[in-house]
PDB file of N, H, CA, C and O in Angstrom:
ATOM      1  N   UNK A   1      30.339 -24.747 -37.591  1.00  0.00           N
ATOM      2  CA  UNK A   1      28.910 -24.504 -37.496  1.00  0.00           C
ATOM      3  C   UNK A   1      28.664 -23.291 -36.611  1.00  0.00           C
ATOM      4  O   UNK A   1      28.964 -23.458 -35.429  1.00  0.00           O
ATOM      5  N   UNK A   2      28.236 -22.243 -36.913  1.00  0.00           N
ATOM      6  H   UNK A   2      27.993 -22.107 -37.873  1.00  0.00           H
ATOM      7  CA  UNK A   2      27.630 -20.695 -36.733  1.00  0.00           C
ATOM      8  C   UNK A   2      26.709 -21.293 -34.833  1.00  0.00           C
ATOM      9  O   UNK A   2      25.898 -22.201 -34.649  1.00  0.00           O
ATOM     10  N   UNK A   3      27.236 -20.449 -33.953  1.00  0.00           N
ATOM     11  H   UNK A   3      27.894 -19.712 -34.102  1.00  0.00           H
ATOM     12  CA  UNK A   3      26.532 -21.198 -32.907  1.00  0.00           C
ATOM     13  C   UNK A   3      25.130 -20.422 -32.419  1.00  0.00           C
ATOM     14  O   UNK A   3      24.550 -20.653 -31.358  1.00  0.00           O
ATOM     15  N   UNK A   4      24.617 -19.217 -33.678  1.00  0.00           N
ATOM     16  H   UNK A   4      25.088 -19.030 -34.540  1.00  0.00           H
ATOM     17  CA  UNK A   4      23.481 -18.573 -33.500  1.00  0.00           C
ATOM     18  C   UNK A   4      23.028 -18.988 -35.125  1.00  0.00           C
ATOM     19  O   UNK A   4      23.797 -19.355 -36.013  1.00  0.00           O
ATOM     20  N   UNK A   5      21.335 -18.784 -35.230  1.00  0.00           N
ATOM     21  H   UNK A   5      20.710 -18.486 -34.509  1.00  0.00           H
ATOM     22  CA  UNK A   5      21.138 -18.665 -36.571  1.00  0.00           C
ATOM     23  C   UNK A   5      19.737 -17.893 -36.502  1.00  0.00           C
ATOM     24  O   UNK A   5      18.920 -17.992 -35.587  1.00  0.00           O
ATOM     25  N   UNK A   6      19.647 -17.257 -37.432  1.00  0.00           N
ATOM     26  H   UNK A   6      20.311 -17.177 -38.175  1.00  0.00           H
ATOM     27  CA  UNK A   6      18.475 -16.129 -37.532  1.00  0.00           C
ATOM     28  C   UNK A   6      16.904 -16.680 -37.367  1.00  0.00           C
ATOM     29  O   UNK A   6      16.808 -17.901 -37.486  1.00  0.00           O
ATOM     30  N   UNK A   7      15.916 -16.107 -37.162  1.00  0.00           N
ATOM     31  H   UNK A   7      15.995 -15.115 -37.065  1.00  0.00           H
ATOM     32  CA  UNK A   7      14.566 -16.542 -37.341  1.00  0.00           C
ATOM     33  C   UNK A   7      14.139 -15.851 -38.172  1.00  0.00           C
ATOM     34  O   UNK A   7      14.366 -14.642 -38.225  1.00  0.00           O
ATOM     35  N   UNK A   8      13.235 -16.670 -39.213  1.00  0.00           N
ATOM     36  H   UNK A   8      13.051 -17.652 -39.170  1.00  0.00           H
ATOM     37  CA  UNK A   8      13.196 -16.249 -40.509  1.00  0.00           C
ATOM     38  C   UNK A   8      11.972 -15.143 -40.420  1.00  0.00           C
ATOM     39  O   UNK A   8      12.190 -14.076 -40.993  1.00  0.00           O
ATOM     40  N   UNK A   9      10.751 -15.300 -39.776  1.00  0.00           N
ATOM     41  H   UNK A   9      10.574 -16.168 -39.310  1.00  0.00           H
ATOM     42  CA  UNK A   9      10.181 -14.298 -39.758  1.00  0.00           C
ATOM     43  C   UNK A   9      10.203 -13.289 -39.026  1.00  0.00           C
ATOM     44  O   UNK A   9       9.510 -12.323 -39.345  1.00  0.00           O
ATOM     45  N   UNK A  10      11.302 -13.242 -37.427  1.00  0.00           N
ATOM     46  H   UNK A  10      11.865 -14.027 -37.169  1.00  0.00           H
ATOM     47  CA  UNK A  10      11.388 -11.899 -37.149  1.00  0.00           C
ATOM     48  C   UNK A  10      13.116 -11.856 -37.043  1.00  0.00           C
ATOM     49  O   UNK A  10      13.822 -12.689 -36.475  1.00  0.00           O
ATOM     50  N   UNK A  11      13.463 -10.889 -37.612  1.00  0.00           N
ATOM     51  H   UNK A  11      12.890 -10.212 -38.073  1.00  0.00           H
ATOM     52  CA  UNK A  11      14.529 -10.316 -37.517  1.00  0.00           C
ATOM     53  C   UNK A  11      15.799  -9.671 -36.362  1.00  0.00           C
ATOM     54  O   UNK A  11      17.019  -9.531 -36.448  1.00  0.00           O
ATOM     55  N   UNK A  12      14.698  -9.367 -35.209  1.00  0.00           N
ATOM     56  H   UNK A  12      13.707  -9.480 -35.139  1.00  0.00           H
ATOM     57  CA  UNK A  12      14.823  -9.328 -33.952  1.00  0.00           C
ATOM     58  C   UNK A  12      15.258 -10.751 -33.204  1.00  0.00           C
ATOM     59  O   UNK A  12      16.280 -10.596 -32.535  1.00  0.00           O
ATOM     60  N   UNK A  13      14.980 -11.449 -33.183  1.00  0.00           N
ATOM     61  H   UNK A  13      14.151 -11.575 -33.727  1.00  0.00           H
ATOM     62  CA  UNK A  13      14.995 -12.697 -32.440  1.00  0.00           C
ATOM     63  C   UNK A  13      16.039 -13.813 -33.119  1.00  0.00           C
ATOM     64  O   UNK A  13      15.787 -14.350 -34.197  1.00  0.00           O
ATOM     65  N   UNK A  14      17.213 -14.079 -32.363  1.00  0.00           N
ATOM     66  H   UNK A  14      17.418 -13.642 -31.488  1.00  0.00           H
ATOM     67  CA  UNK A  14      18.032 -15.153 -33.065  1.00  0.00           C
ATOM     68  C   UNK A  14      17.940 -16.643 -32.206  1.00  0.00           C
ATOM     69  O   UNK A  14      17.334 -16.445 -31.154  1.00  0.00           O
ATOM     70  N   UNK A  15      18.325 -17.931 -32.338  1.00  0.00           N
ATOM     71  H   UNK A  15      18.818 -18.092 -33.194  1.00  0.00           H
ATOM     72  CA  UNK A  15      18.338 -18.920 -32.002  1.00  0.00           C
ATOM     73  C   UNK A  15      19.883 -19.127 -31.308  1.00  0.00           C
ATOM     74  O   UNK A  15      20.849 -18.692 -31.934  1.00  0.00           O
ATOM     75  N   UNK A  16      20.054 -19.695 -30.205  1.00  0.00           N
ATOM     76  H   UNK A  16      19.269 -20.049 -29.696  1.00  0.00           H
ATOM     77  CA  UNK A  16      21.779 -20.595 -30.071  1.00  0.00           C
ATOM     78  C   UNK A  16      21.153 -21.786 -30.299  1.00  0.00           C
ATOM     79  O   UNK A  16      20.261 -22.400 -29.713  1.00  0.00           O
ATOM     80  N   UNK A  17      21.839 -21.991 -31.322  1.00  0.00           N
ATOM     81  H   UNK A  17      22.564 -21.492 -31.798  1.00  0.00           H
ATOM     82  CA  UNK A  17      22.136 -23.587 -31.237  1.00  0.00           C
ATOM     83  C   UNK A  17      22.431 -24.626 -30.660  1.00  0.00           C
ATOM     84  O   UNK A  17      22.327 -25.815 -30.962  1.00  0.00           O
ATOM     85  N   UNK A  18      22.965 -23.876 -29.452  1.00  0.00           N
ATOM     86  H   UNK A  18      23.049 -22.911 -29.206  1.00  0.00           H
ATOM     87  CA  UNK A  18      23.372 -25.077 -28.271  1.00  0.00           C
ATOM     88  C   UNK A  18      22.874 -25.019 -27.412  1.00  0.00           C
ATOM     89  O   UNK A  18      23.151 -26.007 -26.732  1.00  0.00           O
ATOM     90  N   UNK A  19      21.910 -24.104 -26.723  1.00  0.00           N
ATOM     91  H   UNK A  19      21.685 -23.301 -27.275  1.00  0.00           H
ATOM     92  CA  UNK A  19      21.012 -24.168 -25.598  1.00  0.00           C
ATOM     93  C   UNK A  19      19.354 -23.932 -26.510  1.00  0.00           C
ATOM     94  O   UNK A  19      18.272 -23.793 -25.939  1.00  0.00           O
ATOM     95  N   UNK A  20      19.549 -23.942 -27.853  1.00  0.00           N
ATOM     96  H   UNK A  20      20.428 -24.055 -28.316  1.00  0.00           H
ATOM     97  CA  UNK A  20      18.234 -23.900 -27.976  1.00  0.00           C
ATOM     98  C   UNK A  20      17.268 -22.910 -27.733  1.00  0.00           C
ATOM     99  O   UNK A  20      16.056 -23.066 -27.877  1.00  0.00           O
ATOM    100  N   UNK A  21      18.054 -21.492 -27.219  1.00  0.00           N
ATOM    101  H   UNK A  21      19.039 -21.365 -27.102  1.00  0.00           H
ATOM    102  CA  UNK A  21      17.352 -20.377 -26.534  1.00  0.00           C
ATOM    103  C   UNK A  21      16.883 -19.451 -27.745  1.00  0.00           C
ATOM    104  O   UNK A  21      17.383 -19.384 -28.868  1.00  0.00           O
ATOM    105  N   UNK A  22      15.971 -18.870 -27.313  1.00  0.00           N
ATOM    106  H   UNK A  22      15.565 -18.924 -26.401  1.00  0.00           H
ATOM    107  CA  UNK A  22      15.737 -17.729 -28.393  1.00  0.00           C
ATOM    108  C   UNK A  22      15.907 -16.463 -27.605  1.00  0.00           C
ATOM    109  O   UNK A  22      15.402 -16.253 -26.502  1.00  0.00           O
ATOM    110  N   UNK A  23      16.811 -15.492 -28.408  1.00  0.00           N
ATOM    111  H   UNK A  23      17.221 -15.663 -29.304  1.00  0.00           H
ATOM    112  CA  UNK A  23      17.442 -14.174 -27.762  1.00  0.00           C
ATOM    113  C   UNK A  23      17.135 -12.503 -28.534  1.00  0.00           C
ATOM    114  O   UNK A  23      17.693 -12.012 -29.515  1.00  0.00           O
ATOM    115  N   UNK A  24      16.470 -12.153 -27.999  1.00  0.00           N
ATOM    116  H   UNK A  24      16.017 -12.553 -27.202  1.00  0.00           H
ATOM    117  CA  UNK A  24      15.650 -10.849 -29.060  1.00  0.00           C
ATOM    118  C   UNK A  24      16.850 -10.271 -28.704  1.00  0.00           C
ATOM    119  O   UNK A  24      17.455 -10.287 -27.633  1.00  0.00           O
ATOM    120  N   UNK A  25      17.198  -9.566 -30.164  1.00  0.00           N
ATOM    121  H   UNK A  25      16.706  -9.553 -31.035  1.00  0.00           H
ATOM    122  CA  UNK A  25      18.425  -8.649 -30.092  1.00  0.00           C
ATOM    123  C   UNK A  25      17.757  -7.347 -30.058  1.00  0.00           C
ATOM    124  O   UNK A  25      18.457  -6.375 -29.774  1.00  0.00           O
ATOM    125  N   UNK A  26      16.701  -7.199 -30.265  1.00  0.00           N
ATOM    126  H   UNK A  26      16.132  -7.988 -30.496  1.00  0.00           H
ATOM    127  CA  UNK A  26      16.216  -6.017 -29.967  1.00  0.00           C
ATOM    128  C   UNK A  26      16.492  -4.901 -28.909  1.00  0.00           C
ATOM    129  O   UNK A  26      15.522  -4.922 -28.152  1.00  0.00           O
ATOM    130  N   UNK A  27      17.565  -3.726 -28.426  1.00  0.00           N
ATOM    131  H   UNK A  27      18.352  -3.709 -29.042  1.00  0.00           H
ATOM    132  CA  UNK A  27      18.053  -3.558 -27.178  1.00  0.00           C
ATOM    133  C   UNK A  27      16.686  -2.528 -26.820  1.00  0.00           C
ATOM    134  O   UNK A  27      16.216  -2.421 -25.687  1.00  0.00           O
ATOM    135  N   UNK A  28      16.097  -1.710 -28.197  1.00  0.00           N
ATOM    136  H   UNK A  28      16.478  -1.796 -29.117  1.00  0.00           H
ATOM    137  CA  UNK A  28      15.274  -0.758 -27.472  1.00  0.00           C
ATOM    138  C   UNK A  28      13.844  -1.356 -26.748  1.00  0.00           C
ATOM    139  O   UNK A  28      13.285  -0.711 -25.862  1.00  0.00           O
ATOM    140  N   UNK A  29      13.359  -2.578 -27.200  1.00  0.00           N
ATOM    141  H   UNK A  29      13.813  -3.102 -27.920  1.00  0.00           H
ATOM    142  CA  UNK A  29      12.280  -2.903 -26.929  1.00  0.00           C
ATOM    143  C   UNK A  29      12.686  -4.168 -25.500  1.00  0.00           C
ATOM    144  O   UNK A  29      11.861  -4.913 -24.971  1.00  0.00           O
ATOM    145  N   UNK A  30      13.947  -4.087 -25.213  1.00  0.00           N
ATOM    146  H   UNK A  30      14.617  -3.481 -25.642  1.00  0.00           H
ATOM    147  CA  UNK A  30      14.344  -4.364 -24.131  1.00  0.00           C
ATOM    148  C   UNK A  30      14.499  -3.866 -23.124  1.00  0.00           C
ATOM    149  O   UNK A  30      14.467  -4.393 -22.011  1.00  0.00           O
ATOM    150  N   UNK A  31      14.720  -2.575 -23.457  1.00  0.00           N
ATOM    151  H   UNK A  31      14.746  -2.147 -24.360  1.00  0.00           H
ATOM    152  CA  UNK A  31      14.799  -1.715 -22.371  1.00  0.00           C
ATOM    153  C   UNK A  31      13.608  -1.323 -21.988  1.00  0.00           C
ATOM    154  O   UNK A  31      13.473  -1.141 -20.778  1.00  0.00           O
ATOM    155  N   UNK A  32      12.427  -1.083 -22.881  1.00  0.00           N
ATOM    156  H   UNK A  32      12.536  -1.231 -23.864  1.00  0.00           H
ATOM    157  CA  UNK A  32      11.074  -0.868 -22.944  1.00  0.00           C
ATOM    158  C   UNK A  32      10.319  -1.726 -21.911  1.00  0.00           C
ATOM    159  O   UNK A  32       9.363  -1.475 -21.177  1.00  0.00           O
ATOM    160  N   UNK A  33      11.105  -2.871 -22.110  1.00  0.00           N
ATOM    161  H   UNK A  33      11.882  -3.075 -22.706  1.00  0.00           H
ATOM    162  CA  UNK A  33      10.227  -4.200 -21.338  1.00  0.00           C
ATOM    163  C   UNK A  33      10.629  -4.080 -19.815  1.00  0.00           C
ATOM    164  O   UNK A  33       9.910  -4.329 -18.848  1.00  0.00           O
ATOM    165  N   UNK A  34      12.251  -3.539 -19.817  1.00  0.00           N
ATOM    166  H   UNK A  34      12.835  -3.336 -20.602  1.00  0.00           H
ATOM    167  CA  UNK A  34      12.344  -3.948 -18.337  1.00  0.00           C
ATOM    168  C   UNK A  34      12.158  -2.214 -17.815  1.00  0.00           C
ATOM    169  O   UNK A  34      12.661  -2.061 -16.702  1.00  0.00           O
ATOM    170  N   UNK A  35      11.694  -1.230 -18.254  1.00  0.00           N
ATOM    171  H   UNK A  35      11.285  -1.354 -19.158  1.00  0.00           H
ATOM    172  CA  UNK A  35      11.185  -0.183 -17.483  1.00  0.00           C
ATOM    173  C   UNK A  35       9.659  -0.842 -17.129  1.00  0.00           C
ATOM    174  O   UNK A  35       9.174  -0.791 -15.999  1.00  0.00           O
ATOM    175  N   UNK A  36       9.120  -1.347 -18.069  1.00  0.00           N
ATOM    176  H   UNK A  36       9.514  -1.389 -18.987  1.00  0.00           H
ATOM    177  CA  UNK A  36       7.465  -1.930 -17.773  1.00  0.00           C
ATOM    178  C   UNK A  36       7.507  -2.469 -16.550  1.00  0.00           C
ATOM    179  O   UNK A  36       6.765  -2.156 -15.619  1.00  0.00           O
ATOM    180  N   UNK A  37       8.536  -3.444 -16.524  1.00  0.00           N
ATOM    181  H   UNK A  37       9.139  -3.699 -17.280  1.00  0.00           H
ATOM    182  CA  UNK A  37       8.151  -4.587 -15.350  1.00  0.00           C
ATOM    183  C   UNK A  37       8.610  -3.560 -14.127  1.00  0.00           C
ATOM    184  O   UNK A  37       7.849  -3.525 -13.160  1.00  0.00           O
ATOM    185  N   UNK A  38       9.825  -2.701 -14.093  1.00  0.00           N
ATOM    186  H   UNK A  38      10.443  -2.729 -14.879  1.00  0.00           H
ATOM    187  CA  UNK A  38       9.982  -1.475 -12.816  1.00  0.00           C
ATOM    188  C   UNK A  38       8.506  -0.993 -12.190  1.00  0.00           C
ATOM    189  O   UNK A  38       8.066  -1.038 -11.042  1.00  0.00           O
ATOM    190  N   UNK A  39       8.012  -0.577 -13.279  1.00  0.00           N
ATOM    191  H   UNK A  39       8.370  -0.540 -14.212  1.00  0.00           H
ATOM    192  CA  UNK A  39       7.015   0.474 -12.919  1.00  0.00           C
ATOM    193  C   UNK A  39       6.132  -0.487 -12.316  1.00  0.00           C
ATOM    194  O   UNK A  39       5.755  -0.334 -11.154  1.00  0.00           O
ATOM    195  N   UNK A  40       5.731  -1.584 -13.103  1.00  0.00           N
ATOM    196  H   UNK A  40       6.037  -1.709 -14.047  1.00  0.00           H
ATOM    197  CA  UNK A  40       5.028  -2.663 -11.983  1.00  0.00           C
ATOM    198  C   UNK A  40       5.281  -3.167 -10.880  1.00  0.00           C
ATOM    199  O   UNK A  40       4.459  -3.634 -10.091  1.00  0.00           O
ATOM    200  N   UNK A  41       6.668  -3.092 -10.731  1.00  0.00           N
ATOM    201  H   UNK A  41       7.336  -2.713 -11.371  1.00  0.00           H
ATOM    202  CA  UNK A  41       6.988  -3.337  -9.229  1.00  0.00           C
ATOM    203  C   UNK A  41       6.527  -2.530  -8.149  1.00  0.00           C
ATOM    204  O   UNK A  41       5.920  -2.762  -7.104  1.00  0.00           O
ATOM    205  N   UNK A  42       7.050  -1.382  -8.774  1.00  0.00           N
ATOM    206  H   UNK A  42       7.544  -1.193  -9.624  1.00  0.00           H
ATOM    207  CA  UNK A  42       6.699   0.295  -7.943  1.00  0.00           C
ATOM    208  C   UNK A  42       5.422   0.208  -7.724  1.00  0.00           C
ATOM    209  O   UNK A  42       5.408   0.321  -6.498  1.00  0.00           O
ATOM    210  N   UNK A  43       4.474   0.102  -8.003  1.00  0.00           N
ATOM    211  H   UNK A  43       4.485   0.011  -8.998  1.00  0.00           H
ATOM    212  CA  UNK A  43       2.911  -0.092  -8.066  1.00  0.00           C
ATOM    213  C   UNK A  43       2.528  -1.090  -7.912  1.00  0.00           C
ATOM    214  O   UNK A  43       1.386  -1.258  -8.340  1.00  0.00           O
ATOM    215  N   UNK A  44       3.069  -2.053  -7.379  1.00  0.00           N
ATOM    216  H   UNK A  44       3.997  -1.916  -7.031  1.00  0.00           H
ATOM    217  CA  UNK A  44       2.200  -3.467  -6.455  1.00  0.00           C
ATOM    218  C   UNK A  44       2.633  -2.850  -5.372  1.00  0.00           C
ATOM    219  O   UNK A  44       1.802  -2.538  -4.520  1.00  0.00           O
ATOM    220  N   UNK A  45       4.278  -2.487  -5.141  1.00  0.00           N
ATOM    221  H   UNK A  45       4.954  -2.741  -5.834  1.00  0.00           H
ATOM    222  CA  UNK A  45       4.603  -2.325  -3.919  1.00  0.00           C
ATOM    223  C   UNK A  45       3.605  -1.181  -2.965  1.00  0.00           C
ATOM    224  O   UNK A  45       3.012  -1.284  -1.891  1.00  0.00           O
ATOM    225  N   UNK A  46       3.779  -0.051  -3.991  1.00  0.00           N
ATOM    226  H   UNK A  46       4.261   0.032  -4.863  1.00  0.00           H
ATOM    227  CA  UNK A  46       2.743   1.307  -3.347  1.00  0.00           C
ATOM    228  C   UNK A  46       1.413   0.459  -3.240  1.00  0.00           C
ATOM    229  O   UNK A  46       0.719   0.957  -2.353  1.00  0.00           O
ATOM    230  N   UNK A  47       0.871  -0.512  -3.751  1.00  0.00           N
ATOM    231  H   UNK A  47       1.435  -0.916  -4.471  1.00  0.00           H
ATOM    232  CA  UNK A  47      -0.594  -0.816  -3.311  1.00  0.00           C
ATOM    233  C   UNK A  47      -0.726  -1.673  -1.928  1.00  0.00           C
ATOM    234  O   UNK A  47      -1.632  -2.005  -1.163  1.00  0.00           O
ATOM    235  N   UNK A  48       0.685  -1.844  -2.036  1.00  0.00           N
ATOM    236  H   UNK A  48       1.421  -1.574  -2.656  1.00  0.00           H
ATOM    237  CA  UNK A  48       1.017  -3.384  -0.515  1.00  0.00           C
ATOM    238  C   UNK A  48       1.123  -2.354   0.574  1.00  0.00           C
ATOM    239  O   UNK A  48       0.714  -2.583   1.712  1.00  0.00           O
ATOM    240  N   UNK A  49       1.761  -1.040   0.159  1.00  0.00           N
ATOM    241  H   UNK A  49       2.093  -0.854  -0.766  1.00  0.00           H
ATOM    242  CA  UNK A  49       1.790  -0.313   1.503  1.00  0.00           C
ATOM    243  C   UNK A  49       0.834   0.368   1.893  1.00  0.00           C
ATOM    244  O   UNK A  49       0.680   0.741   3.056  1.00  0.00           O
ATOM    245  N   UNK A  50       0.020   0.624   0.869  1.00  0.00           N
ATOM    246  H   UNK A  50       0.145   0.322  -0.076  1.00  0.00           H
ATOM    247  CA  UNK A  50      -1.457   1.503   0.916  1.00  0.00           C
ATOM    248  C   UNK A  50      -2.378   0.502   1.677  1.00  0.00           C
ATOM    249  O   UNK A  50      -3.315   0.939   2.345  1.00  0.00           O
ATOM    250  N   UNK A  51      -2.046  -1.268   1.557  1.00  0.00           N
ATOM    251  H   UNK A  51      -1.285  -1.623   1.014  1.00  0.00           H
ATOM    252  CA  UNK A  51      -3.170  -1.966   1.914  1.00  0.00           C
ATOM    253  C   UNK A  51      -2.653  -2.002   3.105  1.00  0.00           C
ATOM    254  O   UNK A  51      -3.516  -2.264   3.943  1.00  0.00           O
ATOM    255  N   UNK A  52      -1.328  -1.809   3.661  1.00  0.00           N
ATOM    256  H   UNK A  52      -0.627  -1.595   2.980  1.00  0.00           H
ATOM    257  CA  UNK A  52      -1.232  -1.989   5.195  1.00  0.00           C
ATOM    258  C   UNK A  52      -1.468  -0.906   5.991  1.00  0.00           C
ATOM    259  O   UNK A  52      -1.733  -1.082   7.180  1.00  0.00           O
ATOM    260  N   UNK A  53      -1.401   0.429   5.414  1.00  0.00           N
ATOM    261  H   UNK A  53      -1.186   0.572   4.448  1.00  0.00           H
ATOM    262  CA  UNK A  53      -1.660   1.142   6.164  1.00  0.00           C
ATOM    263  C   UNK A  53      -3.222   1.474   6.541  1.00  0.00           C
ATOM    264  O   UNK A  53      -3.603   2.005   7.584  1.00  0.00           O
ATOM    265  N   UNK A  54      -3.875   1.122   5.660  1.00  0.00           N
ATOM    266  H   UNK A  54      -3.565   0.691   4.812  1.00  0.00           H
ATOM    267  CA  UNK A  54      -5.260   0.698   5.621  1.00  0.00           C
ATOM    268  C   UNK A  54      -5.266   0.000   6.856  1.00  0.00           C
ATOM    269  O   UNK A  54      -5.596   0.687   7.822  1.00  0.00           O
ATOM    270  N   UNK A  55      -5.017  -1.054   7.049  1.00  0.00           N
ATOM    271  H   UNK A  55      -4.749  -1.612   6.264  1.00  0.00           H
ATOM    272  CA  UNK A  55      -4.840  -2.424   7.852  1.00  0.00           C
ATOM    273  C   UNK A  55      -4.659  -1.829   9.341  1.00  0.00           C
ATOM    274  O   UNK A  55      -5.461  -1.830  10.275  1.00  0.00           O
ATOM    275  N   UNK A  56      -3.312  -1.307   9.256  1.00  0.00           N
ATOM    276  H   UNK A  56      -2.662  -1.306   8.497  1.00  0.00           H
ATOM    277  CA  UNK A  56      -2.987  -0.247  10.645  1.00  0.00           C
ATOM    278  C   UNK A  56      -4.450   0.767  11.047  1.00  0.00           C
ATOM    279  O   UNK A  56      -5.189   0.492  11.993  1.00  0.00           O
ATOM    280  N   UNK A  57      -4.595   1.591  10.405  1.00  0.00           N
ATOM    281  H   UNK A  57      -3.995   1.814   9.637  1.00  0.00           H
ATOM    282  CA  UNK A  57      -5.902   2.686  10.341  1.00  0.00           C
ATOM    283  C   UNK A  57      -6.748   2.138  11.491  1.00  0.00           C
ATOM    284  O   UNK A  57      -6.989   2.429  12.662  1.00  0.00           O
ATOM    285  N   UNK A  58      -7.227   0.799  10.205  1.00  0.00           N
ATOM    286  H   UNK A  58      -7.030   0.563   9.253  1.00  0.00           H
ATOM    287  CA  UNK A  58      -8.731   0.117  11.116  1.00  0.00           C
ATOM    288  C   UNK A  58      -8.741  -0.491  12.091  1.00  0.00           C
ATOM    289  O   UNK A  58      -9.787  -0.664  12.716  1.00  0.00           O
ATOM    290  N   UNK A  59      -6.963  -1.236  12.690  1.00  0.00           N
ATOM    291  H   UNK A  59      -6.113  -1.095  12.182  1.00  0.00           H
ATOM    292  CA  UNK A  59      -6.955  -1.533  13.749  1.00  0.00           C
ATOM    293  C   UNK A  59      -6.439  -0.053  14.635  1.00  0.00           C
ATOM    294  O   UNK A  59      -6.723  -0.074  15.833  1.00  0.00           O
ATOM    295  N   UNK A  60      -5.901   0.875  14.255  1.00  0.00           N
ATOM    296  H   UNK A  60      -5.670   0.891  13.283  1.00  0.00           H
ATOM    297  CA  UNK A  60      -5.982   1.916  15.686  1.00  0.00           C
ATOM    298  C   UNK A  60      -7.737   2.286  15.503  1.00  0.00           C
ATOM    299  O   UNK A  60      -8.096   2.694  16.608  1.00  0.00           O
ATOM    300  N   UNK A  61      -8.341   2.289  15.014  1.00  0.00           N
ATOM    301  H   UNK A  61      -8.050   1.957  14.117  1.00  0.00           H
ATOM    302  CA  UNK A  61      -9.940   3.023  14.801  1.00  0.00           C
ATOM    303  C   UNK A  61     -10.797   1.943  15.774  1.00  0.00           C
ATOM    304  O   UNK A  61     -11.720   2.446  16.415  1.00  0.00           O
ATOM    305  N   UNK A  62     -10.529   0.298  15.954  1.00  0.00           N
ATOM    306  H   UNK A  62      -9.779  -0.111  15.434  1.00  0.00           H
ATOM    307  CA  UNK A  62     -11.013  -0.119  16.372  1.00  0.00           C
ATOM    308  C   UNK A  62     -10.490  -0.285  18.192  1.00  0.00           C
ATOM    309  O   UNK A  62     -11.205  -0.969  18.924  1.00  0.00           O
ATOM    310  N   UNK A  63      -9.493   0.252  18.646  1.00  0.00           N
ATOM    311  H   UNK A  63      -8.912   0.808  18.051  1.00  0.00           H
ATOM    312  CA  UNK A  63      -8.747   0.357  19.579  1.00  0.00           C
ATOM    313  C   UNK A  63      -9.337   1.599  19.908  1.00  0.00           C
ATOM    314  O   UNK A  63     -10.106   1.341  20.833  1.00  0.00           O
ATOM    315  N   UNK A  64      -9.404   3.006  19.610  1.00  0.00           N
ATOM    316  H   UNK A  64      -8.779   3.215  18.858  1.00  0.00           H
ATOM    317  CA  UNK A  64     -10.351   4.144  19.789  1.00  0.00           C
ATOM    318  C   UNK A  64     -11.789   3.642  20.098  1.00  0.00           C
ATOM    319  O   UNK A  64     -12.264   3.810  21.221  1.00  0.00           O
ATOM    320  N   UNK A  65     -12.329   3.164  19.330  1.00  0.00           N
ATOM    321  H   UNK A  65     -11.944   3.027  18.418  1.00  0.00           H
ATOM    322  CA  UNK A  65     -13.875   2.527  20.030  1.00  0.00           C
ATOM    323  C   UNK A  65     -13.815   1.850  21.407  1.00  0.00           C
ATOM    324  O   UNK A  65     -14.463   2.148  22.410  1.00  0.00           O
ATOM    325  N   UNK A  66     -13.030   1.015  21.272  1.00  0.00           N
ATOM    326  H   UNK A  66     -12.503   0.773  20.457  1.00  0.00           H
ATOM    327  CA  UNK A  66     -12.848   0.200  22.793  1.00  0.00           C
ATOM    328  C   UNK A  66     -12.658   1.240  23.817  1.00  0.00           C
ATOM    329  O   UNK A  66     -12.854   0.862  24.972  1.00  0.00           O
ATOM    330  N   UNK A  67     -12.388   2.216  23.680  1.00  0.00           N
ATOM    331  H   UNK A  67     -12.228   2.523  22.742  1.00  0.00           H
ATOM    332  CA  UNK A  67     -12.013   3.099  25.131  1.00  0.00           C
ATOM    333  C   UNK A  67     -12.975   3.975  25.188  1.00  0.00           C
ATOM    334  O   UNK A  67     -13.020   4.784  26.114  1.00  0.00           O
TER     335      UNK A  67
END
């Protein structure tokens, strides 16, 4: 017994039979996917550092008033 078997309407995507998984053989739209999720990383991260330095700013700005 074949331990993958095809999915009939996409061609891309096969079944194992023994874990039941579905596995897109697709490599270009794989690679597609995991540059996507990079670039999203890169750009939460740049917004996490933009919000702290923000954060820093308003507490030295509010340390300048006090004096």
């Amino acid at each position: 017994m074949p331990r993958t078997k095809k999915i009939k309407d996409n061609p891309d995507l096969i079944k194992d039979t023994t874990s039941q998984a579905v596995i897109n053989t697709n490599r270009t739209a794989i690679q597609v996917r995991r540059a996507q999720i990079a670039l999203n990383k890169a750009k939460d991260a740049e917004l996490k550092q933009m919000k702290d330095d923000i954060a820093e700013l308003k507490s030295l700005l509010k340390s300048l008033g006090k004096k």
